[in-house]
N, C-alpha and C positions, 0 to 999 in steps of 0.2 A: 856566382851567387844567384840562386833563383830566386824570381819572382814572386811574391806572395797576391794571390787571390779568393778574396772574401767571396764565399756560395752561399747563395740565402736561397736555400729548398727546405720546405714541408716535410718532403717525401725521402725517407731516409731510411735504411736499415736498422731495425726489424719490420719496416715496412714491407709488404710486397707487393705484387701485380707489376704492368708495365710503368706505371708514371714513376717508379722510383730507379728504373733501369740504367735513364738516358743521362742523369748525371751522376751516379756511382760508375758509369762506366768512360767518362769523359774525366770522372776525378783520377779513374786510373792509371790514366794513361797520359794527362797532361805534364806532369813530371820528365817524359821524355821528351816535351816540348820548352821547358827550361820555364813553369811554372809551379809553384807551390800552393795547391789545395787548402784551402781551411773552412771548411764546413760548419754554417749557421743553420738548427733544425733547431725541432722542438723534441724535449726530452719526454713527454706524455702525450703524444699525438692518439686522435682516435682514428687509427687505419681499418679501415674495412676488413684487409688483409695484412698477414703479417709471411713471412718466411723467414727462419731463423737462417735459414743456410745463405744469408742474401748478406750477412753478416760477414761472409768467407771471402765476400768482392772488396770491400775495403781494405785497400794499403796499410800494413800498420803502423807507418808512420805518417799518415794523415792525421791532421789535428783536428776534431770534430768538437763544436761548441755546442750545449743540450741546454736549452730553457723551458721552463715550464711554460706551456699554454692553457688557457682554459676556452672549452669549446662547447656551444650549448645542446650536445647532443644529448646529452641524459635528459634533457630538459622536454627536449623532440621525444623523445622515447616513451617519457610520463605520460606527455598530451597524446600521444597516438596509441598506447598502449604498446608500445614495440618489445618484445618479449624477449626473442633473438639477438645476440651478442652477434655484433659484427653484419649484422645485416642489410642495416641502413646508412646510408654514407648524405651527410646531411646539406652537400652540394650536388648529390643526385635529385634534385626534389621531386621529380616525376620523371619513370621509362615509359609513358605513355600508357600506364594503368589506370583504371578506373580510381580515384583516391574518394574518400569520405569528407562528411563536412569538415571534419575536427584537424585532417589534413590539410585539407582546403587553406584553411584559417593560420596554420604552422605553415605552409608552404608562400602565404600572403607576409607573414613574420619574414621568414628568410629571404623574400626577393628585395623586401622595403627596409629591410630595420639590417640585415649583417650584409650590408656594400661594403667591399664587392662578393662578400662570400661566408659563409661562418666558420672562419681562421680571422676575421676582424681582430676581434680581441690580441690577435698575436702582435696587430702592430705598433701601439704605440712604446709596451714594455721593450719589444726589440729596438726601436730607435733609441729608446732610454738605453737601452744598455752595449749597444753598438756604437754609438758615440763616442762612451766612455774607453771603449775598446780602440775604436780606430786614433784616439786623442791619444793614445799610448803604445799602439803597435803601427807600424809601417806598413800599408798595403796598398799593393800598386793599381791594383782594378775590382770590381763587384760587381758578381754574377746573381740577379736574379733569375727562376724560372717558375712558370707557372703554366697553369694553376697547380696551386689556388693563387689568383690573383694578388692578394693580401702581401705577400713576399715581393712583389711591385713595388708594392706600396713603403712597403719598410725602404727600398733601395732607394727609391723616390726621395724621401728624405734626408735619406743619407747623400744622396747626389746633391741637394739643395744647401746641407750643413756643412758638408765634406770638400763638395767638387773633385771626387774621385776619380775616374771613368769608370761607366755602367754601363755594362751589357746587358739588355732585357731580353732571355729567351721564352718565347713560345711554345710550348707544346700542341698548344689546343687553341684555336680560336678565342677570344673573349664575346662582346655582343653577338658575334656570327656562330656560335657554338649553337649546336642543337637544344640543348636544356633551356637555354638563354631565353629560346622562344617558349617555353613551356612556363617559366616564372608568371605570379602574377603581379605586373608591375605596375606601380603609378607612373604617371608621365613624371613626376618629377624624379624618383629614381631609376626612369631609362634614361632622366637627362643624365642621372649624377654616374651613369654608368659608364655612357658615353662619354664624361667631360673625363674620367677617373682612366680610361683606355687612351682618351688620345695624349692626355698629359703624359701616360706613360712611356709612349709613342716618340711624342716631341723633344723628351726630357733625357732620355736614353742616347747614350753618345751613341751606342752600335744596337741594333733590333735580328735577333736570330728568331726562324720558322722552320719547322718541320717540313715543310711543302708550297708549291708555287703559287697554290690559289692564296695560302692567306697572304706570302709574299710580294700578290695584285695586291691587295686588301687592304692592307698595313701600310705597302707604300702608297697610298692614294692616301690615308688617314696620316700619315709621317711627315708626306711631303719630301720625301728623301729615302735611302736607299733602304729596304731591308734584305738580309740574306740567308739562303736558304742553308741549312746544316741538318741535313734527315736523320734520320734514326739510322740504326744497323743493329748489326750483330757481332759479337765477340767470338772468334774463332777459337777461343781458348775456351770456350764454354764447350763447345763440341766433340771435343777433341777426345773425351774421354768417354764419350755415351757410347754404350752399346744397345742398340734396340736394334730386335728382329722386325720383320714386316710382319703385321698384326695378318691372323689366318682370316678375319673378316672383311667384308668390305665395309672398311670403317669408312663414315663421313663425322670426323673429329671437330670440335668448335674448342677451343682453347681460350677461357678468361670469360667477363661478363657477356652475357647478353641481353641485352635489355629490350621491352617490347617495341620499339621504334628502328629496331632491326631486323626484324621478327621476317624471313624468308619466304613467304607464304608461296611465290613461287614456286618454290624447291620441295615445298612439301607437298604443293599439287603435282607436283612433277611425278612428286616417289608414290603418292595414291594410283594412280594413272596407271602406273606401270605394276604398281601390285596388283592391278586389276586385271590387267593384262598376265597377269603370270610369270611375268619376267624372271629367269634366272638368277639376276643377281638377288631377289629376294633371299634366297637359301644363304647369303652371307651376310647381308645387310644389316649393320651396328650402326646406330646415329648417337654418337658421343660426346655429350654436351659438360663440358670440365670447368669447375667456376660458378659463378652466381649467375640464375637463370629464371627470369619475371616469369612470373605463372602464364601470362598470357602464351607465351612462347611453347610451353609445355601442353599447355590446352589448344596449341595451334598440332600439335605434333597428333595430339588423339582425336581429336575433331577430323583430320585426315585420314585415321585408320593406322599410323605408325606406333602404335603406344609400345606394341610389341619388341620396336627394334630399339627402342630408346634406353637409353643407358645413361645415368645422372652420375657426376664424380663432384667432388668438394672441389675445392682449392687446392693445387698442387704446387710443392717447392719447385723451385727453378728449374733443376738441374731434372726433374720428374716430368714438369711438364716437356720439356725439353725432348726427352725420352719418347713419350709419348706421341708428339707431334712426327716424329723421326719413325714412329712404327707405322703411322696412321696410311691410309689406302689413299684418303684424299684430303686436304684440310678446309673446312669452312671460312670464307673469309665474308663479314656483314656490314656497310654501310650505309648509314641512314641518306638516303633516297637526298634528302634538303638540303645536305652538309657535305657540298663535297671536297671542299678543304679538307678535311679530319682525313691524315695519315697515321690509323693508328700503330704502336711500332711492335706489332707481335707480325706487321708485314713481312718486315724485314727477318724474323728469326723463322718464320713462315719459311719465305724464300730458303735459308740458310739451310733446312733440311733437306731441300731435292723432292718435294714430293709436290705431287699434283695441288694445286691451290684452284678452288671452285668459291669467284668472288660474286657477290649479288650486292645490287648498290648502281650509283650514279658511274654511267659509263663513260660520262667526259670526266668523272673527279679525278685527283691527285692520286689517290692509290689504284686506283685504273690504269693513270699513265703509266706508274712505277711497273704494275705487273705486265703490262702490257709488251715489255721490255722482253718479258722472256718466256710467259702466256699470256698472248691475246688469244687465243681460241677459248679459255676458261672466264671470261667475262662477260657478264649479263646482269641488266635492270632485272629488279623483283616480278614484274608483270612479263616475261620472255619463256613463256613455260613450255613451248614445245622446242625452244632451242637448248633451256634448261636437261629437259628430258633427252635429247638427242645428244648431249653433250655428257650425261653420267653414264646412260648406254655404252658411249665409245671409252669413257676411263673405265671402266667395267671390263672392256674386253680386251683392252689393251694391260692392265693388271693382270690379266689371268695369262695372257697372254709370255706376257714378256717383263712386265714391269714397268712403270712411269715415270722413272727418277728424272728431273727437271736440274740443267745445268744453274747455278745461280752466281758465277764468276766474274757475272757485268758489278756484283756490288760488294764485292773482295774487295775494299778501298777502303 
């Protein structure tokens, strides 16, 4: 008889992007560890992204529970005048854009008034009705993961009413998170932020992290152990792609970028060398897939690129997938301040074989990881002649022969 485990995540099919990956794909496969999934989401979530095909990862004998939430985005949307469906995600409050007063004052709302996030509202009706649910069904442990932080919060009290065992995973930092620092906050709600992480912290029979550094982090805030469980990839997803190698030299960015990641680097790199006349100009695509902060795009024509640049929407899985597998090189960006954050398009990065050109903090966690199988493709944003020296040589070794990178060490 398997085990039943109660998952309280947000991020749930018809959702897309990465944050809905790491436990659809953990739901799938924990059944052959002698657990039974039961999935706690919200049946109206406002996803930035959707992919229907993300639909086709779900077991269909997993039991998925769907409650309504209500979430103050339309609300965000009236005051800022947001026009665009799906554009704004109202726990991104700033990518390091210029924002307006009336932002300003909605972005002062969201850091003071929806602690720890605006999925607030999702928590108290969940407890109300998870109660009733656990007072009636048998279940052996519960998994939150976040963010959004808010699904803590629900477990939290489930842990206080129940005494279940509670796993808290990590995707992303909490206070240590890039954004974190961008809110505007009173000191009393960086207090209530702090007390609201560590309790989740101390309260948690078990604490899982994507990577080592929050894994210092956490256990210094814990006082006891946390452990590490990273992303990956599914080898069943690849199994069926066929993509040819793109006839360009593409340099591919796959998913958000946002201006706090913005390469400036890389792009004085590729000015330089178009100045110079370099060869690889005659192939040169810079393909940016996903949501892309204006700044980033005005960083590209400011340099003299506008020509090679290429904008795509939001791709389903199984496309973007494709794509990353055709591409000459892939972009990988991390914010310079944050060097915990392993975001996990790393790991499906790696899983194509193709050349990975990362710019970001070169002691961080995703540094370590690639470093595993390229450390020659590693560089801070301000490294511009090594930048440039380093696209030079995948350039001639592409025409060459090809770049395909073993990526075997994360077959596990």
């Amino acid at each position: 008889m398997p085990k039943k485990v109660l998952i309280i995540t947000y991020y749930w099919p018809p959702a897309g992007g990465i944050a809905v990956q790491r436990w659809v794909k953990f739901s799938k496969y924990l059944s052959d560890f002698g657990w039974e999934p039961i999935i706690f989401t919200v049946s109206n979530g406002h996803y930035t992204l959707t992919d229907q095909s993300m639909l086709n990862e779900v077991p269909k004998n997993i039991s998925v529970i769907k409650r309504p939430i209500w979430e103050p985005y339309h609300l965000y949307k009236f005051l800022v005048k947001e026009k665009k469906e799906g554009s704004q995600n109202p726990d991104e409050i700033k990518s390091g854009e210029t924002i307006s007063l009336v932002k300003k004052i909605s972005v002062w709302v969201r850091s003071n008034i929806f602690i720890p996030d605006a999925r607030r509202f999702w928590i108290k009706p969940s407890i109300k009705f998870l109660s009733k649910y656990l007072s009636e069904n048998k279940i052996d442990a519960i998994v939150s993961t976040g963010p959004p932080h808010s699904a803590h919060l629900i477990a939290l009290s489930l842990k206080k009413k129940k005494n279940i065992p509670w796993l808290a995973d990590f995707r992303d930092p909490w206070t240590n998170m890039d954004y974190y620092r961008e809110l505007i906050l009173t000191k009393w709600a960086d207090k209530k932020h702090h007390r609201l992480e560590k309790e989740v912290l101390t309260k948690a029979d078990k604490v899982t992290v994507v990577g080592r550094g929050m894994k210092m982090e956490f256990e210094e805030k814990r006082g006891s152990q946390v452990t590490v469980v990273t992303n990956g990839f599914d080898e069943n997803d690849f199994s069926n792609i066929k993509a040819e190698p793109d006839k360009y030299f593409s340099i591919v960015h796959m998913g958000s970028f946002f201006a706090r990641i913005n390469p400036i680097g890389l792009w004085e790199a590729l000015s330089q060398l178009k100045k110079e006349n370099d060869p690889l100009f005659k192939k040169l695509k810079i393909k940016l897939t996903g949501r892309v902060a204006p700044s980033v795009i005005e960083s590209v024509k400011q340099f003299g690129l506008e020509e090679f640049l290429q904008l795509d929407s939001f791709q389903p899985h199984n496309e973007a997938l494709r794509q990353m597998k055709s591409a000459a090189l892939l972009l990988l960006c991390v914010f310079e301040e944050t060097k915990f954050v392993v975001t996990g398009k790393l790991f499906e990065y790696l899983a194509t074989q193709r050349p990975i050109l990362y710019i970001g903090p070169v002691d961080g966690d995703a540094a370590q990881i690639l470093s595993e199988s390229q450390p020659e493709n590693i560089f801070s944003k301000d490294q511009v002649p090594l930048i440039k020296k380093r696209v030079i040589e995948l350039y001639d070794q592409l025409q060459a022969n090809g770049a395909d990178v073993r990526s075997d060490a994360y077959n596990k």
